[in-house]
C-alpha positions in Angstrom: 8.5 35.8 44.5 9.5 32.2 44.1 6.6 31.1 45.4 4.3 32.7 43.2 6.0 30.7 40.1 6.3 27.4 41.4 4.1 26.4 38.1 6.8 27.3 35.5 8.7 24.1 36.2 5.4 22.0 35.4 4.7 24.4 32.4 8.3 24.1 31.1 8.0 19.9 31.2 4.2 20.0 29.7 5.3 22.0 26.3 8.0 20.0 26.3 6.0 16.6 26.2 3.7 18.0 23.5 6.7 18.7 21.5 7.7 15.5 21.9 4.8 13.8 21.2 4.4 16.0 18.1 7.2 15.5 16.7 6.7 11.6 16.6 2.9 12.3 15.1 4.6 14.3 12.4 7.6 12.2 11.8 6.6 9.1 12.4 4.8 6.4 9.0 1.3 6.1 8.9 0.6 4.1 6.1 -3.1 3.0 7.4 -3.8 6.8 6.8 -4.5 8.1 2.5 -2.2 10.8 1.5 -3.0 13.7 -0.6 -4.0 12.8 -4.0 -4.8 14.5 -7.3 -7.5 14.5 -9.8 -6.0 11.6 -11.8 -5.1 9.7 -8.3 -1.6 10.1 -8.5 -0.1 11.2 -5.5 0.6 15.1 -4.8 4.0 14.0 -4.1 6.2 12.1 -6.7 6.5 8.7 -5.0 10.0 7.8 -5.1 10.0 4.7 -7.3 8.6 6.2 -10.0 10.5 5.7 -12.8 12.8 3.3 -11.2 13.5 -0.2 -11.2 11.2 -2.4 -9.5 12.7 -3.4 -6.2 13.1 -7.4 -5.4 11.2 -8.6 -2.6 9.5 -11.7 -1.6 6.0 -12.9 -1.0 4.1 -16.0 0.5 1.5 -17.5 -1.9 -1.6 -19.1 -0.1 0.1 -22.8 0.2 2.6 -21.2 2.4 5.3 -21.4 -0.8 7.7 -18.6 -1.0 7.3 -16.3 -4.5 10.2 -13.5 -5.7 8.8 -10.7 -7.5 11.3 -11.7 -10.3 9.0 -15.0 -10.7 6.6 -12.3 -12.9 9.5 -10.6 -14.8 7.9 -11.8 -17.8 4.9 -9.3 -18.2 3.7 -6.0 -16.8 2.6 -6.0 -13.6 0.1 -4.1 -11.6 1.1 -4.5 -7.6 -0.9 -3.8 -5.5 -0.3 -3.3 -1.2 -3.9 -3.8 0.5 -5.2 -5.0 3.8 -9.1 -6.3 4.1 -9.7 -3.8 6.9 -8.8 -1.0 5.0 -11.7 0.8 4.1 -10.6 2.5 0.5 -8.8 -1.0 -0.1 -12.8 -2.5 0.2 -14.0 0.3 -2.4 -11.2 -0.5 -4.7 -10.8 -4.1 -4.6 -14.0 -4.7 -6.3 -12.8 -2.5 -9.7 -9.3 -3.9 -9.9 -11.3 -7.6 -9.7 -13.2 -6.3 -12.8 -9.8 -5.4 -14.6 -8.4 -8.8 -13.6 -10.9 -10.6 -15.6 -10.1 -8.4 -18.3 -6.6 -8.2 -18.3 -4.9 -11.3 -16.0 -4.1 -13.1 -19.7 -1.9 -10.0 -20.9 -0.3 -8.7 -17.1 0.4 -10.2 -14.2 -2.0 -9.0 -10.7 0.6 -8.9 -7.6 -1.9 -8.2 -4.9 0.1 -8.1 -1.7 -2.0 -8.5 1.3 0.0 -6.4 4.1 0.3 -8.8 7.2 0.9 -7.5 10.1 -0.4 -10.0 12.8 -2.8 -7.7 14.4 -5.4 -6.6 12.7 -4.6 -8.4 9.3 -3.5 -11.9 9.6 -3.8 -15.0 7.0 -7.1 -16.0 7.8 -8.7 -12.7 7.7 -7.4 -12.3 4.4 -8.4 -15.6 3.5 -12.1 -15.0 4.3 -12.5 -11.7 3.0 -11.5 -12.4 -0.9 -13.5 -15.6 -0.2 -16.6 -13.9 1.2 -16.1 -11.0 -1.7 -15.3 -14.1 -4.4 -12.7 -12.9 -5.7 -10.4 -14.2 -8.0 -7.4 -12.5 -8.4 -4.2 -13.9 -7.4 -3.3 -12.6 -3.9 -0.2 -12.8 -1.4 0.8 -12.5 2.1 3.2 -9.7 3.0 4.5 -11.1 6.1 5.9 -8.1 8.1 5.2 -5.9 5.8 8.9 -6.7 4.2 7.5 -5.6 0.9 5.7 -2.9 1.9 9.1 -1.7 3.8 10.7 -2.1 0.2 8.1 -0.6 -1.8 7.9 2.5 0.4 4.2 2.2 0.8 2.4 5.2 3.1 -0.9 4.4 3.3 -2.8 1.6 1.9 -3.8 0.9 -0.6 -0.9 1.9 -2.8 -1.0 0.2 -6.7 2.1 0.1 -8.7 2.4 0.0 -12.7 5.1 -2.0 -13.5 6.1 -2.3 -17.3 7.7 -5.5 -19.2 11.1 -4.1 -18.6 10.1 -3.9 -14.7 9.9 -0.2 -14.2 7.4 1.6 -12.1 5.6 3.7 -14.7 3.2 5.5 -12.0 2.6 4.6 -8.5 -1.6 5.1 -7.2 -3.0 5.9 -3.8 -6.0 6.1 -5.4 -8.2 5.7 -8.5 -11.8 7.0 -9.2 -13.2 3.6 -11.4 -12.3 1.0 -13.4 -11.8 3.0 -16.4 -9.3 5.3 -14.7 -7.5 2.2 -13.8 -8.0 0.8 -17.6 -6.2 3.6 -18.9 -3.1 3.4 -16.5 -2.8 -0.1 -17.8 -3.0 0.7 -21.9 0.0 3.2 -21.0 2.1 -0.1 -20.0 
């Protein structure tokens, strides 16, 4: 009888692995991977610094300088997590350079560049907005610290911050530049 059933042991330990493994896919971040999103580009699921304060965290401007979030206090801001081999980030890079130059006078353009010494490192970064010629201010977001502090899931992720440094509405995504337009008239 035994003998007949000598796979059960091997069964037992496979569903057991795929469990595992599972439950780590589930579970686990992924934010190189777009969530859900509605109509308006909101997320399906209220991000959860929405309607709160701003967090601090800290950036590296392109001479290598370090920048605190609290350095652009003095405006509304629209941040903005990104990485150049992000394929939605390449769609929507090219409308939120359009806002820029029509709105970098009246709020300030946080673009974090998420750094993460694999696939995105300085000099990637560097040639991409050099090669696209753009011309809004951009960061480094070394480790992803910020991203960790901002609780970005997938990339890219825009925040609308107002003068009084609350996040008004948090994007994963936005159709055009007018949809974007009219986020920024609300703050």
């Amino acid at each position: 009888m035994l003998k007949e059933k000598w796979w059960l042991p091997f069964l037992t330990v496979g569903v057991i692995l795929v469990a595992v493994f599972a439950l780590f896919y589930i579970a686990g971040p992924n934010r190189h991977n777009k969530g859900s999103t509605q109509k308006d580009g909101s997320s399906a699921v209220e991000h959860e610094l929405t309607g709160q304060q701003l967090p601090e965290f800290e950036m590296v401007d392109q001479a290598g300088y370090q920048k605190k979030i609290t350095e652009f206090y003095n405006k509304p801001m629209l941040v903005v997590e990104w990485a150049s081999w992000c394929p939605d980030c390449q769609k929507q890079l090219p409308e939120i350079q359009k806002v820029y130059e029509k709105y970098k006078g009246n709020i300030h353009f946080v673009m974090l560049d998420m750094l993460d010494s694999k696939r995105e490192t300085k000099e990637r970064a560097d040639q991409y907005i050099s090669e696209k010629d753009y011309t809004f201010p951009y960061y480094y977001d070394t480790d992803e610290r910020a991203a960790d502090i901002l609780h970005v899931q997938s990339i890219p992720t825009i925040y609308l911050v107002d003068k009084n440094q609350k996040v008004k509405k948090v994007m994963t995504d936005f159709h055009d530049e007018a949809a974007l337009e009219k986020q920024l008239e609300e703050i």
